[in-house]
GUSE-870142 format. One record per residue (C-alpha): residue number from 1; x, y, z. Coordinates in steps of 0.02 Angstrom, whole numbers, plus 50000, padded with zeros to 5 digits. Layout:
<pt num="NUM" x="X" y="Y" z="Z"/>
...
end
This chain:
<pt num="1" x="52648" y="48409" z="47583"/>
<pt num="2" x="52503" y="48336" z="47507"/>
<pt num="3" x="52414" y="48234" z="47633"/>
<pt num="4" x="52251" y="48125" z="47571"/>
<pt num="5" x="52096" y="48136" z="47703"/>
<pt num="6" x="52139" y="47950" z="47790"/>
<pt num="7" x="52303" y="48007" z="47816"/>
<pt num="8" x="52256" y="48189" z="47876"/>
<pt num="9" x="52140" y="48088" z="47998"/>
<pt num="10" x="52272" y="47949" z="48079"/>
<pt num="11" x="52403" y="48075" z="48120"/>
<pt num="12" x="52253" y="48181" z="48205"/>
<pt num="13" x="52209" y="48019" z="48318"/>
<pt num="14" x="52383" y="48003" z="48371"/>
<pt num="15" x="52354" y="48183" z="48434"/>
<pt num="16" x="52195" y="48140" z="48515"/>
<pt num="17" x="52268" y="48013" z="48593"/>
<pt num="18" x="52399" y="48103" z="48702"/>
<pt num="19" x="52302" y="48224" z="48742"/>
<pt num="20" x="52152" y="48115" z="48812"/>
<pt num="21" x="52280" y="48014" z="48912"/>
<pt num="22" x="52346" y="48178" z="48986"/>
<pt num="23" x="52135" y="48210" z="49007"/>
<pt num="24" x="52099" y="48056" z="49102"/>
<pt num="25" x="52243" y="48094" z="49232"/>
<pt num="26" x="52166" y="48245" z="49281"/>
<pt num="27" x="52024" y="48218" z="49278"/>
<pt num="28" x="52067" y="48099" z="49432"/>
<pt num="29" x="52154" y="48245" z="49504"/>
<pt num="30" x="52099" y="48316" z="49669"/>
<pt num="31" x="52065" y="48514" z="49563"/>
<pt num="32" x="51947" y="48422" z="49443"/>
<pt num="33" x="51826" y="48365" z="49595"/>
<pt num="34" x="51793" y="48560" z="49626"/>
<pt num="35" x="51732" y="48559" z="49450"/>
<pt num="36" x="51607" y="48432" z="49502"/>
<pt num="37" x="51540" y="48541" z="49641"/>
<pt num="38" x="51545" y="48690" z="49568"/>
<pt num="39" x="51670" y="48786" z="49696"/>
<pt num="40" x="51812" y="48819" z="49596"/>
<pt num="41" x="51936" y="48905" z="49679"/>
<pt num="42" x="52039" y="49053" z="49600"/>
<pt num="43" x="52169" y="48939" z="49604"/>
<pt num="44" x="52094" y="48808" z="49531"/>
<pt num="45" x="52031" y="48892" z="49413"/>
<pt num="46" x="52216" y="48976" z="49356"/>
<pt num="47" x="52293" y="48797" z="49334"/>
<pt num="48" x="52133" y="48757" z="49241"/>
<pt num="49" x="52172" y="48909" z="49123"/>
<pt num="50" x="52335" y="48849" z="49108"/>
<pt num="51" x="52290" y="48659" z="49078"/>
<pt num="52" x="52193" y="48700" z="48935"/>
<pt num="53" x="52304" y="48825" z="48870"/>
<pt num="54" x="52440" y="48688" z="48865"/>
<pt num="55" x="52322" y="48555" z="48797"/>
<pt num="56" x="52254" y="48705" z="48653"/>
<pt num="57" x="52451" y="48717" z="48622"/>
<pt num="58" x="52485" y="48554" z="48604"/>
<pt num="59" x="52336" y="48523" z="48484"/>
<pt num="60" x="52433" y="48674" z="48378"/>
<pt num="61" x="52608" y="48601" z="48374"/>
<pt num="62" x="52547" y="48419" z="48311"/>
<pt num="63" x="52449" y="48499" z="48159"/>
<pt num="64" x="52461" y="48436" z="47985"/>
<pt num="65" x="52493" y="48592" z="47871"/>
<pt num="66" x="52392" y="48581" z="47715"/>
<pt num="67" x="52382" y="48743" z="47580"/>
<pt num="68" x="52452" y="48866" z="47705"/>
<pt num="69" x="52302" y="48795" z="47838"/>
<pt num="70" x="52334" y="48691" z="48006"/>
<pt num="71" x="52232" y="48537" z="48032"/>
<pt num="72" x="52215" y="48527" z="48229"/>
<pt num="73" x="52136" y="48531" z="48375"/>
<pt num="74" x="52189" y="48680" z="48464"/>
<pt num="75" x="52003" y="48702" z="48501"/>
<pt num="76" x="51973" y="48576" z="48590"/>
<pt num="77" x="52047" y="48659" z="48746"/>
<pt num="78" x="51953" y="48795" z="48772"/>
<pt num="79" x="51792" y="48730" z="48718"/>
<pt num="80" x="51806" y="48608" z="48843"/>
<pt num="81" x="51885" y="48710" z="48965"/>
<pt num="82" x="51722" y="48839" z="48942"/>
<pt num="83" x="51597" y="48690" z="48946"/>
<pt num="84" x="51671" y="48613" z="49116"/>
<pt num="85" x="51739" y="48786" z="49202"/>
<pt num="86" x="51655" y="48927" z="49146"/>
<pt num="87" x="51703" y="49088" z="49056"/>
<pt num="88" x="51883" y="49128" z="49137"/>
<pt num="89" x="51943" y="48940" z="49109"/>
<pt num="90" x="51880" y="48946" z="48943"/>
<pt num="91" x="51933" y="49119" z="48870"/>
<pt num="92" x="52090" y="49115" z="48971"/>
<pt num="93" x="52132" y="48929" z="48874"/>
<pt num="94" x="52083" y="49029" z="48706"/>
<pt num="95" x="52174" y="49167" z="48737"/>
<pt num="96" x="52329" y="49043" z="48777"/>
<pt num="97" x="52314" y="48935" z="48631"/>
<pt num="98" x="52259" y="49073" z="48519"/>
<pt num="99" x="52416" y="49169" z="48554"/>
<pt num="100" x="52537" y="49048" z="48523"/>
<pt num="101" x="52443" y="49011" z="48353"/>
<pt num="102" x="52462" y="49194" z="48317"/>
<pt num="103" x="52662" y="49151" z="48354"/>
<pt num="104" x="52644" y="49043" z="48189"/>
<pt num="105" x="52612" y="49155" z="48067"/>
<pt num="106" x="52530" y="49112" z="47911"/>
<pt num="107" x="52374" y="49166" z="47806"/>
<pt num="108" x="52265" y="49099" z="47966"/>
<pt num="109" x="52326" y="49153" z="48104"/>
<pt num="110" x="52213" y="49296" z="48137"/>
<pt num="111" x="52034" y="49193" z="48121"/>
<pt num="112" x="52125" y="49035" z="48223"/>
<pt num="113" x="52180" y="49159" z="48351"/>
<pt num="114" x="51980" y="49242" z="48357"/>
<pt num="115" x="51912" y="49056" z="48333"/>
<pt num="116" x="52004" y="48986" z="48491"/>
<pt num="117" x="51949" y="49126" z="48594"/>
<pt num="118" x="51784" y="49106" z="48540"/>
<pt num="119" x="51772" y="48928" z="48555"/>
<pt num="120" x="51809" y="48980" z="48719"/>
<pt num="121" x="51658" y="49088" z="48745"/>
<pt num="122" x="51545" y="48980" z="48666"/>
<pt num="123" x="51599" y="48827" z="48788"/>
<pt num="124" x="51566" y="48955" z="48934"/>
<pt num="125" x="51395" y="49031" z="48858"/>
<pt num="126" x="51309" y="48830" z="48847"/>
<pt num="127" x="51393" y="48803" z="49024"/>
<pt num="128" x="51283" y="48929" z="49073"/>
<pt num="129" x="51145" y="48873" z="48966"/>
<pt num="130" x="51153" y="48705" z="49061"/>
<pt num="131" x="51144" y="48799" z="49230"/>
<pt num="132" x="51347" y="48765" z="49243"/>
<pt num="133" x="51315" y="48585" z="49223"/>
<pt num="134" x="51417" y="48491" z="49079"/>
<pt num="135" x="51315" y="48434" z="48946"/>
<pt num="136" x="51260" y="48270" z="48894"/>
<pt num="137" x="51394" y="48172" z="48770"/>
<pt num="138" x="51259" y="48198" z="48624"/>
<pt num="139" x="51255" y="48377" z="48648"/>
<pt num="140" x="51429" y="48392" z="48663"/>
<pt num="141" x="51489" y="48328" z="48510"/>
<pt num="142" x="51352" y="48411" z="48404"/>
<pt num="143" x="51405" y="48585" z="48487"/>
<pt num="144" x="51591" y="48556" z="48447"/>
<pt num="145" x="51531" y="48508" z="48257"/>
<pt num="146" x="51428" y="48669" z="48262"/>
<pt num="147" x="51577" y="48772" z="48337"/>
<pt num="148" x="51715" y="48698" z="48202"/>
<pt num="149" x="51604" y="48747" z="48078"/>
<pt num="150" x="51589" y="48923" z="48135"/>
<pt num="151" x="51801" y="48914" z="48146"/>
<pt num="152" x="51798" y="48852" z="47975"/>
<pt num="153" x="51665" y="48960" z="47894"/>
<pt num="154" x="51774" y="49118" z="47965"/>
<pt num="155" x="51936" y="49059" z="47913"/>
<pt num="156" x="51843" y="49036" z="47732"/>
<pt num="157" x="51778" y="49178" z="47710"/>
<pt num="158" x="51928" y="49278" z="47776"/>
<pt num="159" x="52080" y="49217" z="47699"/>
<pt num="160" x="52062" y="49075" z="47571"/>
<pt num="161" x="52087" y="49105" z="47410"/>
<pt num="162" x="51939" y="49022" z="47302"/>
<pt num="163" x="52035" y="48907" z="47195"/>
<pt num="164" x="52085" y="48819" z="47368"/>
<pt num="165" x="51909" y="48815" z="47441"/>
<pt num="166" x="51849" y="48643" z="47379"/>
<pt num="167" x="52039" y="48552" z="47435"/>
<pt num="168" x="52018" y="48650" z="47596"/>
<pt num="169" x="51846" y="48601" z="47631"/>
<pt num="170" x="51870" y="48406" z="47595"/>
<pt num="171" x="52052" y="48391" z="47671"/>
<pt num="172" x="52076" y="48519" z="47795"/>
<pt num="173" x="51906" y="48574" z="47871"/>
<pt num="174" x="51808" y="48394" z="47849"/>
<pt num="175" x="51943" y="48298" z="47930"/>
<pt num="176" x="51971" y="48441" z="48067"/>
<pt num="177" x="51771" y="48470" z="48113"/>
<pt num="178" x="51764" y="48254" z="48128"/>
<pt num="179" x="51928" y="48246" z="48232"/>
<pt num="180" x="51894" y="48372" z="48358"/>
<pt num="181" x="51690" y="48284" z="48362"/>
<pt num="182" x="51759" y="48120" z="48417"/>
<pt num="183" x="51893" y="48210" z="48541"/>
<pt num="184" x="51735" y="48288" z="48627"/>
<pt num="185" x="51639" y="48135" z="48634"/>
<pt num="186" x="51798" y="48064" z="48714"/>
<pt num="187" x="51812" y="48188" z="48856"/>
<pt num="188" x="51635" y="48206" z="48859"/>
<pt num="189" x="51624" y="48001" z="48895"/>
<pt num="190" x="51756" y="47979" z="49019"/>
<pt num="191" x="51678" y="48153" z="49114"/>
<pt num="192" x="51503" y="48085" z="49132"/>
<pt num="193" x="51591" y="47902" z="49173"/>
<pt num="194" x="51681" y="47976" z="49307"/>
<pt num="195" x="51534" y="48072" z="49385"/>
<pt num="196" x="51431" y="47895" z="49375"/>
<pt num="197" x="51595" y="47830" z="49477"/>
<pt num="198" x="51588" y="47954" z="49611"/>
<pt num="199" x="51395" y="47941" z="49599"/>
<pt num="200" x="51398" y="47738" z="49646"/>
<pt num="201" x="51553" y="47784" z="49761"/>
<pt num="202" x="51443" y="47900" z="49854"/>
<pt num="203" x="51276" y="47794" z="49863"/>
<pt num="204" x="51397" y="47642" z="49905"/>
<pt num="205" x="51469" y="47748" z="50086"/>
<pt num="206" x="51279" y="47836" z="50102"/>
<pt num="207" x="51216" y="47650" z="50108"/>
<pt num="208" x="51369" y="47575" z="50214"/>
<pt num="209" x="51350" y="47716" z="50342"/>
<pt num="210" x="51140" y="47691" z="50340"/>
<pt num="211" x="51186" y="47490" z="50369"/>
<pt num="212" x="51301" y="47551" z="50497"/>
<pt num="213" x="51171" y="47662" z="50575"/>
<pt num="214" x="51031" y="47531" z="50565"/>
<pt num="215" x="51140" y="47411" z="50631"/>
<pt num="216" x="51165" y="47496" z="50792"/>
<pt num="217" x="50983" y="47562" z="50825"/>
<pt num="218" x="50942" y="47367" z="50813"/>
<pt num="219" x="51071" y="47309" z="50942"/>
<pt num="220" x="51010" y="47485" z="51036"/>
<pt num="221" x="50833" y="47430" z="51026"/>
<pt num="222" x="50878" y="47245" z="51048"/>
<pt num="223" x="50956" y="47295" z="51227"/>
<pt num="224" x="50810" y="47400" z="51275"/>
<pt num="225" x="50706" y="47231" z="51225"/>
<pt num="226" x="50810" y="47119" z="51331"/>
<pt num="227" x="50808" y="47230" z="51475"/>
<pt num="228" x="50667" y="47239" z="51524"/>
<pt num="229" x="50597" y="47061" z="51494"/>
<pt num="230" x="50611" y="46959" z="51665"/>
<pt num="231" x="50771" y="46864" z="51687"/>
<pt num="232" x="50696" y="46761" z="51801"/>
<pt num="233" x="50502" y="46697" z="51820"/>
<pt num="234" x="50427" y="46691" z="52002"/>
<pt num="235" x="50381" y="46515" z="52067"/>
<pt num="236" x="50171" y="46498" z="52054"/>
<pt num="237" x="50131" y="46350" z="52145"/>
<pt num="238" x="49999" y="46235" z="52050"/>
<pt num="239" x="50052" y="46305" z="51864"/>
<pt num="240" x="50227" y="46278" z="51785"/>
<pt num="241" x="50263" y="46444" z="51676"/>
<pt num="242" x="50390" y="46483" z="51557"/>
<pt num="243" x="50439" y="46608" z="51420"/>
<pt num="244" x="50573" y="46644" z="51295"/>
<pt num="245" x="50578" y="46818" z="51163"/>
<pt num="246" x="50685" y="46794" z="51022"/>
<pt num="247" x="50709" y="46968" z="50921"/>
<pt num="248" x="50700" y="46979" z="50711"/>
<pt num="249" x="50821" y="47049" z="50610"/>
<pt num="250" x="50719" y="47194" z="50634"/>
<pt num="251" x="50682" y="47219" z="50803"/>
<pt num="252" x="50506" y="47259" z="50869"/>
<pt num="253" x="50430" y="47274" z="51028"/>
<pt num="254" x="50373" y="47121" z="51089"/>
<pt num="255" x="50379" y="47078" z="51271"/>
<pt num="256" x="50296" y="46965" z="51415"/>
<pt num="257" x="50301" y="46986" z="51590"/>
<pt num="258" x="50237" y="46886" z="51748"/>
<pt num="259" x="50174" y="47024" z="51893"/>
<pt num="260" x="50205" y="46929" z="52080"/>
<pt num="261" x="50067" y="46959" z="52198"/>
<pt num="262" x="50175" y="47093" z="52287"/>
<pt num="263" x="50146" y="47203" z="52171"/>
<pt num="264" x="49947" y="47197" z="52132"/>
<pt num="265" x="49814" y="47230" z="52275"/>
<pt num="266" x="49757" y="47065" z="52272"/>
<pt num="267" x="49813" y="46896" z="52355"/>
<pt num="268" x="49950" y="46805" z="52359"/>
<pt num="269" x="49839" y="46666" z="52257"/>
<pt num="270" x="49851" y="46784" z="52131"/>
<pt num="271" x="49978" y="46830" z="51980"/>
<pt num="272" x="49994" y="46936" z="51817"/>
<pt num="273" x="50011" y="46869" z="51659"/>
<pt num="274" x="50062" y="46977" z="51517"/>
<pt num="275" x="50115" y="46973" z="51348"/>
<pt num="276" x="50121" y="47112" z="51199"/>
<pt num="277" x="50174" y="47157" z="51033"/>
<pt num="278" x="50194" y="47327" z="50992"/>
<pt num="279" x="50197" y="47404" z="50814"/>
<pt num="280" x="50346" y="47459" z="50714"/>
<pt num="281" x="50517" y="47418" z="50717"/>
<pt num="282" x="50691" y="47492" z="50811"/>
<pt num="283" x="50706" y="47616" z="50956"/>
<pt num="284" x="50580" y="47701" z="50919"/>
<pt num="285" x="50461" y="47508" z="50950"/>
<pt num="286" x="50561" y="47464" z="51082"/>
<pt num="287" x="50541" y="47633" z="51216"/>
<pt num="288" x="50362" y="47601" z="51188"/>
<pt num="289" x="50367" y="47417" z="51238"/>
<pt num="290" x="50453" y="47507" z="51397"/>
<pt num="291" x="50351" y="47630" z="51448"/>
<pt num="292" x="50192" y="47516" z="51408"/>
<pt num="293" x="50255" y="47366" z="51510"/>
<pt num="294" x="50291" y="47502" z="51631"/>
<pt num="295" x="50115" y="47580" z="51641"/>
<pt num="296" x="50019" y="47420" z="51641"/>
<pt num="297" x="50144" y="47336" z="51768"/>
<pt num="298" x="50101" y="47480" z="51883"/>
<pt num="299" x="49904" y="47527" z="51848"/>
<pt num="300" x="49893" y="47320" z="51893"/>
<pt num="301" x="49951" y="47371" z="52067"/>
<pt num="302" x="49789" y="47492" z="52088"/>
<pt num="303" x="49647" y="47410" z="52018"/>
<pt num="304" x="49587" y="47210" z="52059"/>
<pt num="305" x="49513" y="47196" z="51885"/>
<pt num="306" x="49611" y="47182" z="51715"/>
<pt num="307" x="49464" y="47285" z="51620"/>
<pt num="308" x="49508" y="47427" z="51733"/>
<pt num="309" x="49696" y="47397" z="51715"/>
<pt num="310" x="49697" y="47393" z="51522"/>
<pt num="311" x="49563" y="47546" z="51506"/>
<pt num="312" x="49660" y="47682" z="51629"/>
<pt num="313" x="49833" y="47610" z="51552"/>
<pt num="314" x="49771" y="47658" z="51375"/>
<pt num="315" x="49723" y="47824" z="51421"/>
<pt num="316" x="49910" y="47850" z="51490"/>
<pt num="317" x="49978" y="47754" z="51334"/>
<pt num="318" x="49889" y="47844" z="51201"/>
<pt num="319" x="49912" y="48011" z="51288"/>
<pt num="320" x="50121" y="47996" z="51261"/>
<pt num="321" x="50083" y="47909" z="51098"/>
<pt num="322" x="50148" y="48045" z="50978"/>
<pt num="323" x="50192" y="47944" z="50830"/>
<pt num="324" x="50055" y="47846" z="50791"/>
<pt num="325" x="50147" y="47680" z="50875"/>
<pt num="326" x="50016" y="47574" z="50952"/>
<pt num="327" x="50013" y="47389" z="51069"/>
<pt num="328" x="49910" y="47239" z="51042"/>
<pt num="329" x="49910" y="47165" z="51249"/>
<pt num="330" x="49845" y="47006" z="51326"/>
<pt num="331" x="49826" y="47046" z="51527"/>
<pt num="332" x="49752" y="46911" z="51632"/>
<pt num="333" x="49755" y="46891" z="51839"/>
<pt num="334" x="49769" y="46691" z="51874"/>
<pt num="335" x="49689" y="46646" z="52049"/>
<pt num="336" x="49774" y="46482" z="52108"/>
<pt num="337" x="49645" y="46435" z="52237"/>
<pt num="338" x="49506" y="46462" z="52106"/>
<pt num="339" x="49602" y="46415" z="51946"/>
<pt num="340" x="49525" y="46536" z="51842"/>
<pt num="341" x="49595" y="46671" z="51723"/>
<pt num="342" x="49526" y="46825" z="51712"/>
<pt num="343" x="49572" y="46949" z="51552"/>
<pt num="344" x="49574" y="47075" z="51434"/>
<pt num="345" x="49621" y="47051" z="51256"/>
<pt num="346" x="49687" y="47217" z="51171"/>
<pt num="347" x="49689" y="47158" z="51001"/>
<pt num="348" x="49802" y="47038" z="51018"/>
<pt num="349" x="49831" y="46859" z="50949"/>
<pt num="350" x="49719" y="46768" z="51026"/>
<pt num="351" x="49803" y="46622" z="51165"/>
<pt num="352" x="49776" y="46454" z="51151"/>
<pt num="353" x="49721" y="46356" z="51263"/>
<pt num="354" x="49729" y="46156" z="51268"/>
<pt num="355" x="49630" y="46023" z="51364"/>
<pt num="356" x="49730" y="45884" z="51388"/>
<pt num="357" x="49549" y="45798" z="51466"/>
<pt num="358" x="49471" y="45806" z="51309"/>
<pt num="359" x="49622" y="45839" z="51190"/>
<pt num="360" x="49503" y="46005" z="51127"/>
<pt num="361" x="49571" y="46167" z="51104"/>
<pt num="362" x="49490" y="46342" z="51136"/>
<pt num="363" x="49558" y="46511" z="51117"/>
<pt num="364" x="49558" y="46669" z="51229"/>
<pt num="365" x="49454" y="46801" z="51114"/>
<pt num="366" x="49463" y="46986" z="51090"/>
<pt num="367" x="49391" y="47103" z="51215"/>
<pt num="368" x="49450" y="47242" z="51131"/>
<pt num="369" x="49566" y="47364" z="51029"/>
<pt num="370" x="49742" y="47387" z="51019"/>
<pt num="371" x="49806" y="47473" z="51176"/>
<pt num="372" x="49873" y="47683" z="51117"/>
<pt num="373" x="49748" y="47684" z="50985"/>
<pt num="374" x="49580" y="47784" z="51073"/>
<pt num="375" x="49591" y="47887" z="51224"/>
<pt num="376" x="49420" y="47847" z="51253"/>
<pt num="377" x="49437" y="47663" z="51221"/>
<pt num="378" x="49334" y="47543" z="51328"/>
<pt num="379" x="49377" y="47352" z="51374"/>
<pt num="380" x="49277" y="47204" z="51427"/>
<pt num="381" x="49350" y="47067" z="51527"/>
<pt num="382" x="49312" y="46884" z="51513"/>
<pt num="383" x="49336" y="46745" z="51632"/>
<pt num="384" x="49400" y="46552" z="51598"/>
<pt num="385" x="49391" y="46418" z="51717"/>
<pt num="386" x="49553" y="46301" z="51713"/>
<pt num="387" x="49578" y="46115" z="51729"/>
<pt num="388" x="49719" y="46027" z="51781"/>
<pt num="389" x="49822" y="45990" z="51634"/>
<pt num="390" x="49772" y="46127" z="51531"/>
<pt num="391" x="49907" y="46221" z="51438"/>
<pt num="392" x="49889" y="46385" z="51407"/>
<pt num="393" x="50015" y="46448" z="51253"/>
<pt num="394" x="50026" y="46644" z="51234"/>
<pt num="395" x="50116" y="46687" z="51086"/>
<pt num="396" x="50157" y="46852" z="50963"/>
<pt num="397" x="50136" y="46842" z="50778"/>
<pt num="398" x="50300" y="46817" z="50750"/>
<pt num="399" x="50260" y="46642" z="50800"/>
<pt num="400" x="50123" y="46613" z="50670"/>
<pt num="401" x="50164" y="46722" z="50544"/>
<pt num="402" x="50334" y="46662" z="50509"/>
<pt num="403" x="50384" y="46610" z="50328"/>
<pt num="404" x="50467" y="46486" z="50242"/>
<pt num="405" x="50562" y="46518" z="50069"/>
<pt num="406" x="50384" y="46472" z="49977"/>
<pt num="407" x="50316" y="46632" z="50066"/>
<pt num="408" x="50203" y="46484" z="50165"/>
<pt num="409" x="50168" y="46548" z="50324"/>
<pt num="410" x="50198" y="46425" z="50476"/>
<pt num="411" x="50019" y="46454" z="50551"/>
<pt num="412" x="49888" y="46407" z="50694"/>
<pt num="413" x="49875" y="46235" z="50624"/>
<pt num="414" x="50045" y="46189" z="50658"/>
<pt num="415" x="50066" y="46270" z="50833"/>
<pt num="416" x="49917" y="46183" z="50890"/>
<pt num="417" x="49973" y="45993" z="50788"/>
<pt num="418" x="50162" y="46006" z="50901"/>
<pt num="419" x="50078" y="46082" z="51065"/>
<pt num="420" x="49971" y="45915" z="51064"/>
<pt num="421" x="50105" y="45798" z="51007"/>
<pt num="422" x="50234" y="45862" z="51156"/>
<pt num="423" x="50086" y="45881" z="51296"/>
<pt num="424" x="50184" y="45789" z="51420"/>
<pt num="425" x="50352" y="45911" z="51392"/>
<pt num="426" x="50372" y="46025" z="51545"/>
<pt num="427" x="50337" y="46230" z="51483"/>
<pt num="428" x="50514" y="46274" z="51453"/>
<pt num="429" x="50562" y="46114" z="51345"/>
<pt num="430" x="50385" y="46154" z="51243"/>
<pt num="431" x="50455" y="46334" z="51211"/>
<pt num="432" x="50619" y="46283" z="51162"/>
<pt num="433" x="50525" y="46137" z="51046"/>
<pt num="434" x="50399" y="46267" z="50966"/>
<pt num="435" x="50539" y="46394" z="50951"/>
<pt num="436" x="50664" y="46297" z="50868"/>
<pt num="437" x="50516" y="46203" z="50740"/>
<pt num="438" x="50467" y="46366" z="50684"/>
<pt num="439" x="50656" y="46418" z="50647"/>
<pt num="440" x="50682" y="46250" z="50537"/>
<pt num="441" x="50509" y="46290" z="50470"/>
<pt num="442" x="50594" y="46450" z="50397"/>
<pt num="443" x="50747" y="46392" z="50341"/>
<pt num="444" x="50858" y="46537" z="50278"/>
<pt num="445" x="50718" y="46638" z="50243"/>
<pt num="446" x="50744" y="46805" z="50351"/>
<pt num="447" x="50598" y="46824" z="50469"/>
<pt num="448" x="50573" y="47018" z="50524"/>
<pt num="449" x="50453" y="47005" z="50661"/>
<pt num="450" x="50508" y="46957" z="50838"/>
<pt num="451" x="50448" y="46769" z="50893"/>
<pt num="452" x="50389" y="46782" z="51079"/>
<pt num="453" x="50303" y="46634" z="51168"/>
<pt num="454" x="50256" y="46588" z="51349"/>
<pt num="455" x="50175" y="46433" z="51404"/>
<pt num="456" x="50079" y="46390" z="51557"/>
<pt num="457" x="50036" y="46227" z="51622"/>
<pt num="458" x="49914" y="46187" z="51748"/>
<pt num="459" x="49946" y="46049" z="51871"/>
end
């Protein structure tokens, strides 16, 4: 039947076509993941053998016969099956398909049986080339061009007669080479596809299960937060107190805490003040803002001054310090009778305090570094004298430092601007006011520091 080079094509597309769909279905099959990691069983790898085998068959029995030759792609098979599978997939396909082209007869049969086989061997030979990885598409198809040509170069040189060589070469071998290219860039396409699937698939759960895990080391670390903040404050005659922590998306270690008399060898004139932010985010933040409220709350019960407080906490703090985690602290003792504060400030934000008499305000500076930073570290301890209607706002840099969705921060400015417009409010209304103005402040705009705040008000 004399069959032009379109034609010879079409009808080799239709084959394509079948076989590809048969392709796609396994490669969805449960024996074709083992491919992917490289642990093919010895049964996986016998219905592998036969796969191919059936799909080199099949490329045999819808062949267009031209001058005694077959235009197919029997190859296909085993190539493939050598390229994904290794050698026994790959010769075992050949051996299949080659056979049952030997069952044919004809002037060819001998080179199409020895060039499935070694289309086989070849596809095994570059899978070990590629470290038993499947090559790119690229390679592919210019390795299965290479390979046809080999298959038709043999069957040239062995059995066709020389007036046929020119009609062989355009109808049969042109046709053939350019079929069985575009069936490996196929398979070659929807294999790489399908790894990219399981690829996104894979980073999709590993990013689920890391949002999972994150998720409940915050509301871990949000707990440990909470718990050990003070539920209640202790009454202070002559000073109005109150506090509020509100924890970030990604929670820190901020804290506060008010230490009674009963706990610090002073006088019952006297109380603790104490408020902290402590670096880095999640569990790991929030057992440090636990053991260091826990050091400084008791080291206040042995010493009368907050210098020597602060100094033998740090040396405590920065000995079980072990992964570089660090606190900035305010610590100050208010005497009621005396209305002064006395206080160290470990390189924290410094408070703010405002004179109602004078409408001024002043702040409470550094007296010296972060607490878990030295073991040697020294602090200095200043002393303030307070005045009745003074308000004294302690604060974390959540508070300042928040953003709004121009990246503007909310700042000092501001803080100080609503702390003198709501002077008269009583401590815990102020909190609630400065709290909520620096959430509307933010808008949607995800803050990821913790906003803690406690205000004082002298009477």
């Amino acid at each position: 039947m004399d069959i032009n080079f379109f034609e010879s094509l079409k009808l080799l597309f239709q084959i394509i076509a079948v076989i590809f769909v048969a392709s796609y279905l396994f490669t969805r099959s449960r024996y074709f993941k083992e491919v992917i990691t490289g642990k093919i069983s010895i049964k996986t790898q016998i219905i592998l053998t036969l796969f191919f085998g059936i799909v080199s068959i099949y490329g045999t029995l819808g062949n267009i016969q031209i001058h005694g030759a077959l235009i197919n792609v029997r190859d296909l098979g085993p190539l493939v099956g050598g390229l994904t599978c290794g050698p026994y997939v790959g010769i075992g396909a050949g051996l299949i398909g080659g056979f049952f082209r030997y069952t044919q007869g004809g002037p060819y049969m001998y080179s199409c049986f020895f060039a499935s086989v070694m289309a086989g061997i070849l596809g095994a030979v570059m899978y070990y080339a590629n470290k038993k990885q499947f090559v790119s598409t690229p390679i592919a198809i210019i390795f299965t061009i290479l390979v046809e040509t080999l298959h038709s170069l043999i069957a040239l040189i062995t059995t066709t007669p020389p007036s046929q060589v020119v009609s062989i070469i355009t109808v049969v071998i042109i046709p053939m080479i350019i079929i069985n290219a575009i069936g490996m860039g196929i398979f070659s396409t929807m294999y790489h596809n399908l790894i990219a699937e399981w690829k996104t698939m894979d980073e999709k759960l590993a990013l689920e299960t890391e949002i999972a895990k994150k998720d409940a080391e915050l509301h871990i670390a949000a707990k440990i937060q909470q718990s050990f903040l003070p539920d209640t404050l202790p009454v202070f005659p002559g000073f109005s107190i109150a506090a509020k922590s509100c924890p970030a998306k990604e929670v820190g270690g901020d804290f506060f805490d008010i230490i009674p008399f009963q706990v610090i060898k002073l006088s019952k004139e006297s109380l603790g003040i104490m408020i902290a932010d402590v670096s880095g985010k999640g569990v790991p933040a929030a057992l440090f803002m636990a053991l260091s409220r826990i050091v400084v709350r008791v080291v206040a019960g042995w010493f009368d001054e907050p210098a020597k407080t602060i100094t033998y906490a740090n040396t405590i703090i920065e000995d079980n310090s072990k992964t570089g985690i660090f606190v900035t602290l305010f610590y100050g003792i208010i005497n009621q009778e005396k209305k002064s504060l006395r206080y160290v400030n470990a390189g924290h934000n410094p408070p703010i305090i405002y004179r109602q008499t004078t409408r001024e305000f002043f702040e409470l500076p550094l007296t010296g570094i972060a607490i878990g930073v030295l073991p040697d570290a020294q602090y200095d301890q200043n002393v303030t004298i307070l005045q009745s209607g003074d308000i004294i706002c302690m604060y974390t840099d959540g508070v300042t430092e928040a953003v709004n969705e121009t990246n503007e921060m909310y700042g000092e400015n501001r803080l100080k601007e609503l702390i003198q417009k709501n002077e008269y409010l009583e401590p815990q209304k102020m909190v609630d006011k400065i709290i909520n103005d620096v959430n509307v402040f933010a808008g949607n705009e995800p803050q990821f520091d913790d906003i803690t705040l406690m205000i004082i008000k002298v009477e």
